[in-house]
N, C-alpha and C positions, 0 to 999 in steps of 0.2 A: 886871503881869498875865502869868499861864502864858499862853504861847504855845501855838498848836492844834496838837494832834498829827497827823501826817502819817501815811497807809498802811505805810510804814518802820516808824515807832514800833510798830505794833501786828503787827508778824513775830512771831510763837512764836519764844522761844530752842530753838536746838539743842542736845542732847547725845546724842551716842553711845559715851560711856562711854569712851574710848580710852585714858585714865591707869589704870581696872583691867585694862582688856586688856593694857596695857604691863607692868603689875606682876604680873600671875599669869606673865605671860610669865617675868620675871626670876627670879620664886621657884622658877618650874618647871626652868629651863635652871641654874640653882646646885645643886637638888636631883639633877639628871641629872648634874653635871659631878662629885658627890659621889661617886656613884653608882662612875662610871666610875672614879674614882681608888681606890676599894674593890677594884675586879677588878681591877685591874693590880697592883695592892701584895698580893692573894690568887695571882694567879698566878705571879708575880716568885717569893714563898714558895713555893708548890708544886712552880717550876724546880729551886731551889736543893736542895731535899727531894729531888728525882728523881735530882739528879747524887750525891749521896750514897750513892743506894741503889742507881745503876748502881757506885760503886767497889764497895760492898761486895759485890756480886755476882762482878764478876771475881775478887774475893781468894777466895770460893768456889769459883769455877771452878777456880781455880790447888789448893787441897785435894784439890778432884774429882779433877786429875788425878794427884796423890799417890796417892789412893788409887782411882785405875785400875793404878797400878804394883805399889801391895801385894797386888791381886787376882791379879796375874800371879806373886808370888811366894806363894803363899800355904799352900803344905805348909811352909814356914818360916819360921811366924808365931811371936814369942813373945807370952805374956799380955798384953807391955805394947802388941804392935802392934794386937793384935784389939781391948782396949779402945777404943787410935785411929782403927782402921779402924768401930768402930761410931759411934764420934765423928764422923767425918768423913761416914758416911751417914746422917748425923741432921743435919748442917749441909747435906746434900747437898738433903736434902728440904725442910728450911727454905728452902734458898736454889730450889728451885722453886717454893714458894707465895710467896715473895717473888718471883721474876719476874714471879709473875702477877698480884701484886699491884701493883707497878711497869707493868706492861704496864696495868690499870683506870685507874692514877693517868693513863698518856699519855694514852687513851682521854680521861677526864673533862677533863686540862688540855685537849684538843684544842676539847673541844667547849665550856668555856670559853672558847677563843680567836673559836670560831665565835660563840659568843654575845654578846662583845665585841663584834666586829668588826659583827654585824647591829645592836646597839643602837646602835653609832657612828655606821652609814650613817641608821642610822630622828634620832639627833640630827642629823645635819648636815641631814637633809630638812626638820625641823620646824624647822633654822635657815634654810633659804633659805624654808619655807612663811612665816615669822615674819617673815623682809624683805620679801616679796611682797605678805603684807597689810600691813606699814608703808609700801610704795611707795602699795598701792591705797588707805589712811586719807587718806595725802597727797594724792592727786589728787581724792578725793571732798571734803575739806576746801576745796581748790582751787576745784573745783566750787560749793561751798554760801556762799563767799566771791564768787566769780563772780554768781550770782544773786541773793545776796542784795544786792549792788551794782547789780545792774539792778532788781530793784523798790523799792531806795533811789531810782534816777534816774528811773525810770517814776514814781512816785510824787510826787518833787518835779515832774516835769512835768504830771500833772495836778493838780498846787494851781495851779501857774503857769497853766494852762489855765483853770482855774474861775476865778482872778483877772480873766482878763485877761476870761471870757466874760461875769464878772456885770453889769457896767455895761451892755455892750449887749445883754444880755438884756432888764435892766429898761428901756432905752428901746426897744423893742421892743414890751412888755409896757405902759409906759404912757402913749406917743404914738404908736403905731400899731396898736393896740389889736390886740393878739395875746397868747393865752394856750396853753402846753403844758402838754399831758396824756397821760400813759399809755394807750395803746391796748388794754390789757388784754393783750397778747401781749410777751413777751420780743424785746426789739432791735426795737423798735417806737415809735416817738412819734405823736401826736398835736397838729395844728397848727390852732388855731382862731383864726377872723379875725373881728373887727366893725368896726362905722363904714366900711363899705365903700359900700352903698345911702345916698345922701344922703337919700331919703325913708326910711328902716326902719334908724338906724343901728345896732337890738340882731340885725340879721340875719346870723345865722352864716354865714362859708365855713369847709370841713375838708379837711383832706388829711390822710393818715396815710405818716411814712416809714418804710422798712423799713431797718436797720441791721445785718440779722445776716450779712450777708454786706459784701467786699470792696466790690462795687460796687452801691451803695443805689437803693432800687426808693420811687416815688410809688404809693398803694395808696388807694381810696375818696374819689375828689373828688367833694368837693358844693360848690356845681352842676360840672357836667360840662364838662368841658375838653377840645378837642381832644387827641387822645392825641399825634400827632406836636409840639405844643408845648412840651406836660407833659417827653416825652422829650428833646428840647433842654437843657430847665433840668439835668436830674436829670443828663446826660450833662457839663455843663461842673462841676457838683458835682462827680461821680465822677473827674473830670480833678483839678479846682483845689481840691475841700476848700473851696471859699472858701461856710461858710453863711449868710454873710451875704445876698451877691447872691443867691442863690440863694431863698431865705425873700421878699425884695422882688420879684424875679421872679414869684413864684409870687402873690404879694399881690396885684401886678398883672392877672395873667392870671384872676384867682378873681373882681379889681373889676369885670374888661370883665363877665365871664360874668353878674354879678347886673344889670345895667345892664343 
C-alpha cells in the first residue's frame, strides 16, 4: 500500500533556469574574447604599416633636402638636373599627403586602442557582474535548500502531531462526549460538551477558542462562567500547551455551571 503523502511531497518544484543563464553567459564571453583578438591582430597590422610609411618619409626627407641645395644653385642647372629637381618636387608633394595620411592612420590606430581598451574594461565588468550573480544564484539556491528542509521537518512534525493527537481525540469525542467545530472564523475552534446534566444529558455547554494569536483567548461560554476561572485555565494553556488538562478543566467548570 502507497504510503500517504506528507505536505513535503506536495512543494512545487523550483526552476530558475540557471544552466541557460550559464550558457548564454559562455557563448557570449567566447563571442567577446573573439572579438577582441580581431582588434589586436587589426592593430598589430596597422603598427607595422605605420613604421613603414614613417621610413619611407625620412628617405623623402633626405630628397627634400637634395633638392633644397639644387634650388640654391640653380642658374647652373643642366636638362638632366631640372628633370630631377621636378622629380624630387613631385615626391616632395607625395611625401606630404602621405604624412597626412600617416598622421589619420595615428589618429584612427589611437582611437582604436581607445576602443579596445573601453571594451576590455566594459568585459572585465560584465566578468565580475557574471561572478557576483553566480555568488548571489549560490546563496538563493542555499536559501531554497534551507527552507525547503524546514517544511520537510515542519511537515513531518505535524503527521507526528495528528498521530500522536488522533487517539485522544477520539476518546474525547466518544467517552466524554465532546465534539469540534469550526466557529465560522479563521484560528477559531469550537468546543461542544454533553452528558454533563445527569437529568438532560443531550444539553449542550460551548466555549469557542481563539488561536490566531501567540497567546489563545476563551470566547462565548454557555452557560457563563466566572471570567477570573476561565482566565486561570486559558493562562496555564498559554504557559504549558498542555490541551489536554486544559479541555478537562474547562469540562469541569462548564459541569459545575449547568448543575
Amino acid at each position: 500500500m502507497r504510503p500517504p503523502l506528507s505536505m513535503a511531497d506536495s512543494l512545487p518544484s523550483i526552476n530558475f533556469g540557471f544552466d541557460d543563464l550559464r550558457d548564454r553567459m559562455a557563448r557570449f564571453t567566447e563571442r567577446f574574447d573573439t572579438f577582441i583578438a580581431k582588434g589586436r591582430k587589426q592593430v598589430l597590422e596597422e603598427r607595422n604599416h605605420f613604421r613603414i610609411n614613417v621610413a619611407e618619409l625620412q628617405g623623402m626627407h633626405v630628397e627634400q633636402k637634395q633638392l633644397s641645395g639644387l634650388h640654391a644653385n640653380k642658374s647652373g642647372l643642366t636638362e638632366e638636373q631640372r628633370v630631377k629637381r621636378r622629380d624630387i618636387e613631385n615626391i616632395a608633394q607625395k611625401s606630404s599627403s602621405h604624412a597626412q595620411a600617416v598622421d589619420k592612420e595615428a589618429a584612427e590606430t589611437a582611437e582604436m586602442h581607445a576602443a579596445i581598451a573601453s571594451i576590455t574594461q566594459q568585459r572585465d565588468a560584465r566578468a565580475k557582474h557574471r561572478d557576483r550573480i553566480r555568488t548571489e544564484i549560490a546563496a538563493v539556491r542555499k536559501q531554497i535548500a534551507q527552507r525547503v528542509a524546514a517544511q520537510q521537518q515542519y511537515a513531518e512534525e505535524l503527521d507526528a502531531q495528528a498521530q500522536s493527537n488522533g487517539p485522544e481525540l477520539d476518546f474525547w469525542q466518544s467517552f466524554l462526549g465532546m465534539r469540534i467545530e469550526g466557529a465560522g472564523v479563521d484560528d477559531r475552534l469550537k468546543f461542544l460538551f454533553t452528558h454533563l446534566d445527569e437529568k438532560h444529558w443531550e444539553r449542550e455547554a460551548t466555549f469557542e477558542l481563539d488561536m490566531a494569536k501567540r497567546d489563545y483567548r476563551v470566547m462565548n461560554v454557555k452557560p457563563r462562567i466566572e471570567a477570573d476561572e476561565v482566565e486561570r485555565c486559558v493562562e496555564r494553556l498559554n504557559e504549558t500547551r498542555d490541551l489536554g488538562f486544559f479541555l478537562k478543566s474547562m469540562r469541569a467548570l462548564l459541569g459545575a455551571a449547568l448543575k
